[in-house]
N, C-alpha and C positions, 0 to 999 in steps of 0.2 A: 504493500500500500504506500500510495505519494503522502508523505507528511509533510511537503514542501510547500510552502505558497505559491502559489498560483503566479506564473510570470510567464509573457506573450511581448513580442516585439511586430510590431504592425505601420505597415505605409498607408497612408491617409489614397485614397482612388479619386479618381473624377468623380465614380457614384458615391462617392461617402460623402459629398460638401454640396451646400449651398452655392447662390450667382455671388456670394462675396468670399467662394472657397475658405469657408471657414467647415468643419465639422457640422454636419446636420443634427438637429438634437435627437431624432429620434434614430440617427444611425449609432450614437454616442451610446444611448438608453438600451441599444440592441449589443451593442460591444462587451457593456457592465452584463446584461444579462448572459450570454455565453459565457464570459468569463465564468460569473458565478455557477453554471451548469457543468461546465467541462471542468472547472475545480471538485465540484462535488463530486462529477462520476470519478474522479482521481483521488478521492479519500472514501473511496469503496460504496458511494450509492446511487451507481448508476442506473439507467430504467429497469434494470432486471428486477430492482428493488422497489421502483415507485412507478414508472409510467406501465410500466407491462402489468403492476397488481394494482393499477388503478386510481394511485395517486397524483396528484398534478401540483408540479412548481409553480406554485405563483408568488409574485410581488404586490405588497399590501402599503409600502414605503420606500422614496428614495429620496435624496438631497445629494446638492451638489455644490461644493465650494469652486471657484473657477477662477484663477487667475488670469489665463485665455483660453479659450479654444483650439486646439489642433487646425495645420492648415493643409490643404492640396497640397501630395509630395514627401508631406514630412511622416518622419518615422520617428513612430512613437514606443515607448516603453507602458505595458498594462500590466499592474502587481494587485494582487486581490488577497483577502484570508480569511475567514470566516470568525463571526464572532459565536461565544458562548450560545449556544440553543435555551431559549429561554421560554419554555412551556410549549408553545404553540407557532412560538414566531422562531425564523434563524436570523440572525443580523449577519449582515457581509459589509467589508470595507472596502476600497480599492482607491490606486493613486495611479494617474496618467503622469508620464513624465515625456520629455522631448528624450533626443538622442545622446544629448550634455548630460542628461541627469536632473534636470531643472525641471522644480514641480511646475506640474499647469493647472491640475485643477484633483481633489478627491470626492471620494463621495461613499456615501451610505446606502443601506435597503435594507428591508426587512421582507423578509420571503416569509411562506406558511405553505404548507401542504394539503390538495384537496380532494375532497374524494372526489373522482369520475362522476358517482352515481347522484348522487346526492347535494353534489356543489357546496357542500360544508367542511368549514377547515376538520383538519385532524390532529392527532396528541401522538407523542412520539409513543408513546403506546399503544398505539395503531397500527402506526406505521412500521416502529424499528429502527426508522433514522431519527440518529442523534449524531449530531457533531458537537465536538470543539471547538472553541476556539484557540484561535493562533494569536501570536504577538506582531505585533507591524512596529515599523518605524519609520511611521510617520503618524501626522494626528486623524484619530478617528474619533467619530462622533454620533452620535442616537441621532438617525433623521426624524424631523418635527414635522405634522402637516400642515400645510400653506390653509391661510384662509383661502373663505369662497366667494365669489365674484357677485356682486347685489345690486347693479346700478343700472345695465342695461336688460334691455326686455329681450328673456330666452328665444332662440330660432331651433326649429325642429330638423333631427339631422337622423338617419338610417344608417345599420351598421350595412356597410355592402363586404360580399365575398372577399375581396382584395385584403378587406385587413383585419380577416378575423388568423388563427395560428389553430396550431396541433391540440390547444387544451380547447379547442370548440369553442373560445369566444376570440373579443376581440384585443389585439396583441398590443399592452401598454405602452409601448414605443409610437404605436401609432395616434395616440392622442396628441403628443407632441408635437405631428404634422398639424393637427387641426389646427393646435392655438395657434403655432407660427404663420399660419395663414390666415386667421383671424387675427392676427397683432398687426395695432398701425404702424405703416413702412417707417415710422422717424426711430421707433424700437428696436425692429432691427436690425438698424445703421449702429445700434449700442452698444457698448460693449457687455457682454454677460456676465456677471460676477454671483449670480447664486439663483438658485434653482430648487423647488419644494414639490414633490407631486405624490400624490394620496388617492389608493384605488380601491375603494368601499366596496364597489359588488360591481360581478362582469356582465357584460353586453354579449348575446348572441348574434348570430346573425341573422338581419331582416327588424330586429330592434330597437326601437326608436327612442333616442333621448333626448331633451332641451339644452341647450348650450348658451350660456350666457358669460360675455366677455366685460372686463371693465380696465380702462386704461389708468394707470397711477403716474405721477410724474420723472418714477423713476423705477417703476414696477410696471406688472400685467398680472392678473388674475382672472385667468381662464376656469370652469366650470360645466361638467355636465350630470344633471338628474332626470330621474324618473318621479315617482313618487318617493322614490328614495334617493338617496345620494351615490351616484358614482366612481367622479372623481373629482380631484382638486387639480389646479397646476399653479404655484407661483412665480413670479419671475421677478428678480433683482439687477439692475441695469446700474453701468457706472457713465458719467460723463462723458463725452467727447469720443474719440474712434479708436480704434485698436492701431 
């Protein structure tokens, strides 16, 4: 068994970035989730133990500290390690770095396990998996969730095929695409400096949720509900341009 942390060296594509090649956030949110799956099946629990008997990886929290963004070209360094399993939830850490060694941004999640059938988390008492956690060095932190977005009036929006994934709904990376296409263009032109997103309960497909956005002077707080709550997304912008 791998007791190593989690370490992957990665060249930024054409299709990983934005028109101001910068990293896409939802290719970013796709990167941190691999990691944290191909880490787990490398400390002994991979599908044989959870997707084949019916359990399913999901993320329920993530934040992101961000110095900059990764750009077109550039190759990066991705370190991840699991935090303590604490009931019901796993925490994972991880830090992007450039080719120097120079942080650019880390970040947090908290995963939980669900059943196939039933769509309700599980207890490692269920399940079997338990992890560890690992030491890192660098700073890790409990992701907080973002408030939720109250100012403008929600628009009705369908889960389509495209972006639902393997657990049968729809794949939390792709909210991400939503906001940034809902965030007015002078946002961004911004530089990104933190990031809160909070996933309450999943979308099938064909699905329908309200989405309500609200612009801050120096933030975005994107939102989608049903009768119940979704997801959260917040966003932290700094002055002037990268």
């Amino acid at each position: 068994m791998n007791l190593d942390a989690y370490h992957i060296e990665y060249k930024i594509l054409s299709s990983d970035v934005d028109l101001n090649r910068r990293l896409r956030l939802s290719r970013l949110f796709t990167l941190l989730q691999e990691a944290a799956i191909a880490h787990t099946e490398a400390l002994g629990f991979g599908r044989d133990k959870t997707l084949d008997r019916g359990w399913l990886w999901v993320v329920a929290l993530q934040q992101l500290r961000i110095q900059r963004l990764p750009r077109y070209d550039e190759r990066i360094v991705l370190d991840s390690v699991p935090g303590e399993t604490m009931h019901t939830l796993f925490p994972r850490y991880y830090r992007i770095s450039d080719a120097s060694g120079a942080e650019l941004l880390t970040a947090s999640s908290i995963w939980t396990l669900m059943n196939a059938r039933t769509r309700t988390m599980a207890s490692p008492q269920e399940t079997g998996v338990l992890i560890h956690g690992m030491a890192a060095d660098w700073d890790c932190f409990f992701p907080r969730p973002p408030k939720a977005a109250v100012d403008e009036a929600p628009v009705s929006w369908t889960v389509p095929y495209s972006v639902t994934d393997l657990n049968g709904h729809m794949n939390n990376a792709r909210y991400l695409d939503l906001a940034v296409d809902a965030m007015p263009p002078r946002l961004r032109e911004l530089p990104l400096r933190g990031l809160q997103a909070e996933y309450a309960a999943e979308l099938r497909l064909g699905d329908r949720m309200e989405l309500r956005a609200q612009e801050q002077e120096k933030g975005f707080l994107f939102s989608g509900f049903t009768d119940k709550r979704i997801f959260r997304l917040g966003f932290e912008f700094a002055p002037g341009r990268e």
